[in-house]
N, C-alpha and C positions, 0 to 999 in steps of 0.2 A: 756722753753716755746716754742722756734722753732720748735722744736723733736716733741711735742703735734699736733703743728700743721699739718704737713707734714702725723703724722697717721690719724688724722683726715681724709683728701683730699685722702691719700693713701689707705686706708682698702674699702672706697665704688668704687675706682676702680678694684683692686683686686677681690672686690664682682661682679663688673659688669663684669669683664673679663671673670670669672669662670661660671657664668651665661650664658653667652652667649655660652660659651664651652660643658655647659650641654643641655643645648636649641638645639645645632647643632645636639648632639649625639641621643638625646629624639626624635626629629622630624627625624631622619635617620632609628629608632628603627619602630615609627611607621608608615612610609611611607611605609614599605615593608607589611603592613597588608591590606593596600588598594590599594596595587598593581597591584589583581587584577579588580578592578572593573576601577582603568586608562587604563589597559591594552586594554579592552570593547571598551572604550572610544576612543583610540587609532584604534584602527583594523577597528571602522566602519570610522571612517574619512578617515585612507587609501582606504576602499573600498570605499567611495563617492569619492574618489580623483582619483583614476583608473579607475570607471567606465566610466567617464566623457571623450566623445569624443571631436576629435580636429575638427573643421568644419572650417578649413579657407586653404586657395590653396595660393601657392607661385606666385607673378606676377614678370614672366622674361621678363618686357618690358623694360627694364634698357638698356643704351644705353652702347654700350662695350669701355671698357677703352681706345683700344690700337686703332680700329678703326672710334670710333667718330659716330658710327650708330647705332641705336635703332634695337636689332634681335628680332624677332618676336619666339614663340613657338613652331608653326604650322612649321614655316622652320625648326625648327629644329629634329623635327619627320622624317619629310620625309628623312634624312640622317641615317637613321637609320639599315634601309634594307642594304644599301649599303654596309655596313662593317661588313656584319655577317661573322662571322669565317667559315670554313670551318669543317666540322665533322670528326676529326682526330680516329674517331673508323672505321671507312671505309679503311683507309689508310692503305696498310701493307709492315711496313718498313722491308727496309733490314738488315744482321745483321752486327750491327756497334757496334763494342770495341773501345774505344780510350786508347790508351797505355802511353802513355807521351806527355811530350812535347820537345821541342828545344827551347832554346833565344840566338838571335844572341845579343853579347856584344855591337858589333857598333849600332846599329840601335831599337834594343830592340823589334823587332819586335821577334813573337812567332808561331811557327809553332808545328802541334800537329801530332803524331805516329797514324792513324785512318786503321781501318781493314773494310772492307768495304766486306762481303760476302767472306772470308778467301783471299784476295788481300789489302795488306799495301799500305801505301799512307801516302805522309808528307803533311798536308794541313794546308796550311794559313786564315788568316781572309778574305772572299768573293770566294775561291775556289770552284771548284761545281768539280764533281766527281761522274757519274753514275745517275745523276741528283739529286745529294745531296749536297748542300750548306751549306757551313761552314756558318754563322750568328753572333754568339755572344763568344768570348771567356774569359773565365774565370782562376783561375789558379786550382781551383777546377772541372773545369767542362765547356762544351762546348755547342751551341747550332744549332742545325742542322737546316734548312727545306729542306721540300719531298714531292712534289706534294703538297703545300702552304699551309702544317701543320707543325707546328714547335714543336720539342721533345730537351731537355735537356738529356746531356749523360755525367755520371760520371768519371773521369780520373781517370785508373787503374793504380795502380801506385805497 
């Protein structure tokens, strides 16, 4: 009589389990037949969603963290001029190979093998040499300025 029961309960779950198994597979079958017409659906809402400009402007009245005062916009324009780069296609550098380098053990300090116009030269970090300033060193690679354009130069090794 238990056994009766337990099939009982047991076979309409089986059937409901199997059901929904077929359910999943049927509705995936024919989801791809109306594919295209979401696709449709799909494309014009991305186009209403890209056409759609942004109309709102950032307000930089916000007072700054480190100094406790409100900067204004309008000051901050006017800095602008100030710092233009200088137009390094005008410039014409001399011709510079960097050959190596040196590291001193005690101090660790690093000085590089530089050709400067077929004239060697060991230059340190801040040396200037024919009006060429060592600037940035790297262990790959170094960086010069030359009449207040700066050029990176690769170490020949």
């Amino acid at each position: 009589m238990k056994n009766k029961k337990a099939i009982y309960i047991l076979i309409p779950a089986v059937l409901f389990i199997w059901g929904i198994i077929f359910y999943k597979i049927y509705s995936k079958i024919n989801h791809n037949n109306n594919a295209y017409s979401t696709n449709i659906i799909a494309n014009k809402k991305q186009e209403n969603f890209l056409n759609k400009t942004d109309d709102y402007k950032l307000q930089c009245n916000y007072p700054d963290p480190f100094l406790g005062i409100s900067m204004k916009w309008e000051n901050m324009t006017s800095l602008k001029g100030k710092f233009a780069k200088k137009n390094n296609q005008n410039i014409i550098w001399p011709d510079v190979k960097v050959s190596g380098y040196v590291e001193n053990a005690k101090n660790k300090k690093i000085k590089f093998w530089v050709t400067v116009s077929n004239n060697s030269y060991l230059m340190a970090l801040g040396d200037t040499i024919r009006s060429l300033k060592l600037l940035k060193i790297w262990r790959d690679s170094v960086q010069f300025e030359y009449d207040g354009a700066h050029k990176n130069f690769k170490v020949n090794k």
